[in-house]
C-alpha positions in Angstrom: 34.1 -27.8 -54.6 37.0 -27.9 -57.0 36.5 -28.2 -61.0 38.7 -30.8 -62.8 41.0 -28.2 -65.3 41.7 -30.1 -68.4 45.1 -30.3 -69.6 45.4 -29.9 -73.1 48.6 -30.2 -73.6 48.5 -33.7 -72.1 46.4 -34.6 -74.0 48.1 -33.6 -77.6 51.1 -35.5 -76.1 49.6 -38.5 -75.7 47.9 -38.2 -79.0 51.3 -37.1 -80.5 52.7 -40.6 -79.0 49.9 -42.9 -79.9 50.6 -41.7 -83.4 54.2 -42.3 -83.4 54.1 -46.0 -81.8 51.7 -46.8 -84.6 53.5 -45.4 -87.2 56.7 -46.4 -86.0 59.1 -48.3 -88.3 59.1 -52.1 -88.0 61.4 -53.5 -85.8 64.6 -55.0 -87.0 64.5 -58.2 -88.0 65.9 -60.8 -86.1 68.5 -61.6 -88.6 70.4 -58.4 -88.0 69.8 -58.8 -83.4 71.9 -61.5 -81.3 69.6 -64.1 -79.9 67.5 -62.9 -76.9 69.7 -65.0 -74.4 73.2 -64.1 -75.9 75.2 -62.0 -73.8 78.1 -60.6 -75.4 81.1 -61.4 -74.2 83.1 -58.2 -74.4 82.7 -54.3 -75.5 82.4 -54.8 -78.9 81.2 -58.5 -79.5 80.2 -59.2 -82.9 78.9 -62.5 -82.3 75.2 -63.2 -82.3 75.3 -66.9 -80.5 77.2 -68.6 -78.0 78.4 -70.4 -80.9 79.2 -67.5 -83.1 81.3 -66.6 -80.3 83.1 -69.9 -80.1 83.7 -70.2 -83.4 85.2 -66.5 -83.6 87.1 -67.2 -80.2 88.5 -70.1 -82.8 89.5 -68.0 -85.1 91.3 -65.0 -83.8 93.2 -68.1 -82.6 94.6 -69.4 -85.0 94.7 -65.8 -87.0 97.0 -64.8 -84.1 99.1 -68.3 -84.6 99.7 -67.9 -88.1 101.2 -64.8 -87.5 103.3 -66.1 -84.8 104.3 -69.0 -87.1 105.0 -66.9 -90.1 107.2 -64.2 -88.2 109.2 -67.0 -86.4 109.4 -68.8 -89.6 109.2 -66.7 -92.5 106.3 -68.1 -94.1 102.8 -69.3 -92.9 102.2 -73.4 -92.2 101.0 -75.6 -94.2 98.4 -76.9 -91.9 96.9 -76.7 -89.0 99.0 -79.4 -87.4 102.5 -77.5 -87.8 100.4 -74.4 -85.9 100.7 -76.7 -82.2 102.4 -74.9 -80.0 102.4 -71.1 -81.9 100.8 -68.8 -79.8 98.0 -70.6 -77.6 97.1 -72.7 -80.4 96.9 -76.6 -78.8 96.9 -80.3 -80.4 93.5 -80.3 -79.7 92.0 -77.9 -81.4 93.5 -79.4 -84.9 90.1 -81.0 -84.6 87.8 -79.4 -87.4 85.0 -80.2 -85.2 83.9 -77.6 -83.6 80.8 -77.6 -81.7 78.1 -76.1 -84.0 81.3 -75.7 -86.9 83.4 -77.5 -88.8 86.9 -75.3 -89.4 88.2 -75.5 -92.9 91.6 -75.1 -93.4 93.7 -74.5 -96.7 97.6 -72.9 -96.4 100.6 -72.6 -98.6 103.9 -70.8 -97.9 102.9 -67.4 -98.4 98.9 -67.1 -97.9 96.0 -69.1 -96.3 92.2 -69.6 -95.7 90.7 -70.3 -92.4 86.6 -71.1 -92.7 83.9 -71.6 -90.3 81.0 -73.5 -91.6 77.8 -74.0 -89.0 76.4 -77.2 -89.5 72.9 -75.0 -89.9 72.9 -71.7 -91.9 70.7 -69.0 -89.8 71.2 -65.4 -88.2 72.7 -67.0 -85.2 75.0 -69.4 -87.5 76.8 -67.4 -89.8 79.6 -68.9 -91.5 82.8 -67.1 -91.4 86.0 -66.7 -93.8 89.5 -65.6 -93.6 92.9 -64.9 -95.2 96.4 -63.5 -94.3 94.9 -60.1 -93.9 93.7 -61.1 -91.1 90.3 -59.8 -91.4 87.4 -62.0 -90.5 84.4 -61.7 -93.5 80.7 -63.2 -92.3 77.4 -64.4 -94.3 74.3 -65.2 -93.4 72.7 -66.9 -96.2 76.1 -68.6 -98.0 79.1 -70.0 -97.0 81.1 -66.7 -96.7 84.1 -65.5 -99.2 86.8 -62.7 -99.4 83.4 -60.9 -100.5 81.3 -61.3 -98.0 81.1 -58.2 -95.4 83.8 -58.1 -92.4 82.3 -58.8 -88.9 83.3 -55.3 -86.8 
């Protein structure tokens, strides 16, 4: 008859990971994770919601337009009705209303301020802010300013 050997380095390894699953760090909260169902929609993605991801889509839209506008002009418009037609920006999206956002729009001559504002504040509604640097600034818990940290 054969005798069982007994492994003892099995069995410090499964001790060893035992340990380290209940000492293990907290997970990270959902506020910092996309929602379990959003898949991102390219390499990269910092949105955390379907509707993050619109209203970003939105954005870099009419980022991209004002640029358009301003090099073809010489200065940035005025509103968003004077952006129809620069770049792939439409009549139809001089709506503010934008699904789970309202767009917020303020330009003069030489600068503006685009703004996303979720109609409710969470981890998956951030609102969003921008200027005529071009980068897009996010915030979690306020509506977001030239202060608030830039979305990567």
């Amino acid at each position: 008859m054969r005798k069982k050997s007994f492994r003892f380095p099995s069995v410090i390894v499964s001790l060893a990971l035992a340990l380290a699953t209940l000492s293990a760090p907290a997970p990270v909260a959902a506020a910092q994770t996309p929602a379990p169902d959003y898949k991102p929609k390219f390499a990269g993605d910092p949105a955390r919601s379907d509707s993050e991801a619109a209203a970003l889509g939105y954005m870099r839209v009419v980022l991209r337009a004002q640029h358009q506008f301003q090099k073809q002009y010489g200065h940035f418009a005025t509103s968003l009705t004077e952006l129809v037609h620069s770049g792939s920006f439409t009549k139809r999206m001089v709506d503010p209303h934008r699904g789970d956002y309202t767009a917020g729009f303020k330009g003069k001559n030489d600068s503006f301020i685009l703004t996303m504002t979720p109609k409710q504040l969470d981890a998956q509604h951030r609102s969003f802010y921008a200027e005529d640097d071009g980068k897009i600034h996010a915030d979690e818990e306020k509506p977001a300013d030239a202060n608030s940290p830039v979305v990567k």
